[in-house]
C-alpha positions in Angstrom: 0.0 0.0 0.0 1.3 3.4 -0.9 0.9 6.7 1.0 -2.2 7.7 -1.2 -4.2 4.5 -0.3 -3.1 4.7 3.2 -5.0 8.0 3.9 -7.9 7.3 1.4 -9.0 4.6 3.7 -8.2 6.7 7.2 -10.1 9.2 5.6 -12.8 6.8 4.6 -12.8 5.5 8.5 -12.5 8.8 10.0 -16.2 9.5 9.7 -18.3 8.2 12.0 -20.8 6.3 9.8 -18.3 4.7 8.0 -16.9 3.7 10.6 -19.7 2.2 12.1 -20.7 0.7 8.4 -16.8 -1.2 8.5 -17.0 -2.1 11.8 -20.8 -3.6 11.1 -19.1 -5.7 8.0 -16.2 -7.1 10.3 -18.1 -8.3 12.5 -20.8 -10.0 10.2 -17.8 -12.0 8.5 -16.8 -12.2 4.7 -20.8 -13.3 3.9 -21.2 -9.3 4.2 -24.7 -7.8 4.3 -26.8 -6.3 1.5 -26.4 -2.8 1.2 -30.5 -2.6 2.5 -29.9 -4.4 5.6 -26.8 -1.9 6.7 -29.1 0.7 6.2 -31.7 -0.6 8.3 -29.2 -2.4 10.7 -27.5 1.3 11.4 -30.8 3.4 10.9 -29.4 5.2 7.9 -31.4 6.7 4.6 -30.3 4.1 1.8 -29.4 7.1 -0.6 -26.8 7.9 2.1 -25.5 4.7 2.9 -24.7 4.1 -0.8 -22.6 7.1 -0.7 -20.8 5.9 2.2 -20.4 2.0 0.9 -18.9 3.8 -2.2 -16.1 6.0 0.0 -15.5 2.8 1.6 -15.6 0.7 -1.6 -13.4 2.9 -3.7 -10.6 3.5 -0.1 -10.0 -0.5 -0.8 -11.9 -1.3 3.0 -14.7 -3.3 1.5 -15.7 -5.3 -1.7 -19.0 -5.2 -3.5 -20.8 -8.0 -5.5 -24.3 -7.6 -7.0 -26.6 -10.0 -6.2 -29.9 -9.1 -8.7 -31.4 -5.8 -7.8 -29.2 -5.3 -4.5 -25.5 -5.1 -3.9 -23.7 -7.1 -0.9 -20.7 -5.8 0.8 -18.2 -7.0 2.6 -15.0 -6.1 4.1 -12.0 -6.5 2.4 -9.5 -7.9 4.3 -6.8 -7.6 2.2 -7.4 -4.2 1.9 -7.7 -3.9 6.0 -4.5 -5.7 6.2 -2.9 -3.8 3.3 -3.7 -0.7 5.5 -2.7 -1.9 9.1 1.0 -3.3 7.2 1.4 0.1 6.1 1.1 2.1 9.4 3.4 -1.1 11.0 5.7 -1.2 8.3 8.4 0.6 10.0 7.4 -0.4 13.2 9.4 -0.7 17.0 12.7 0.9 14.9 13.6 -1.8 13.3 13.1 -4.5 15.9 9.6 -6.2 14.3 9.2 -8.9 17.6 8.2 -6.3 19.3 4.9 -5.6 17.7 4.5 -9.5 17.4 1.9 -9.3 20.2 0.1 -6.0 18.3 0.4 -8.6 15.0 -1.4 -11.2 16.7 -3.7 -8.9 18.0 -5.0 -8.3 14.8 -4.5 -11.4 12.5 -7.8 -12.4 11.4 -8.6 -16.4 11.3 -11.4 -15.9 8.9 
C-alpha cells in the first residue's frame, strides 16, 4: 500500500458512519450484508448509505458484489491488512518482535 491509499482509507474511516458501516461488516464475517440491511441495521437513509459503501468501496476497505437488484458488501481484508502493514511497516525501529503481540492482536482467522 502506498501513501495515497493509506490515507484514502483513514479518511474513509475517520467518519463516524463509515466507521460504524466497517465495523458492522467485520463483524458480520466475509458473507457481508446487503447494502439494504446496513441501512436498516445502522438506521441510515439508503441514498446515504450508498454514498458511504462507495467511499468505503473505492478506499480499498470493502468489496462489493451484485446480487440481482441489491448489492452485498463485505469487508476486504486484504485491503484492511494492506492498511494496518502500512502504518506497521516501520514499526518498533527496526526491531519487528516487538509488535508480534500487536500482530497477533490483529491477524484475522477468517
Amino acid at each position: 500500500m502506498d501513501k495515497e491509499a493509506a490515507l484514502r482509507a483513514l479518511a474513509a474511516l475517520g467518519q463516524d458512519t463509515r466507521l460504524e458501516v466497517f465495523r458492522l461488516l467485520v463483524r458480520t464475517g466475509t458473507g457481508g450484508l446487503p447494502a439494504g440491511d446496513i441501512a436498516a441495521r445502522l438506521d441510515i437513509v439508503q441514498n446515504t448509505m450508498s454514498a458511504h459503501l462507495k467511499v468505503l468501496d473505492h478506499a480499498g476497505l470493502v468489496s462489493a458484489e451484485r446480487e440481482g437488484r441489491s448489492i452485498r458488501y463485505a469487508p476486504d481484508m486484504t485491503g484492511f491488512r494492506d492498511l494496518l502493514a502500512y502504518l506497521m511497516e516501520d514499526c518498533c525501529n527496526g526491531a519487528p518482535e516487538l509488535c508480534q503481540p500487536i500482530i497477533q492482536a490483529v491477524t484475522c482467522k477468517c
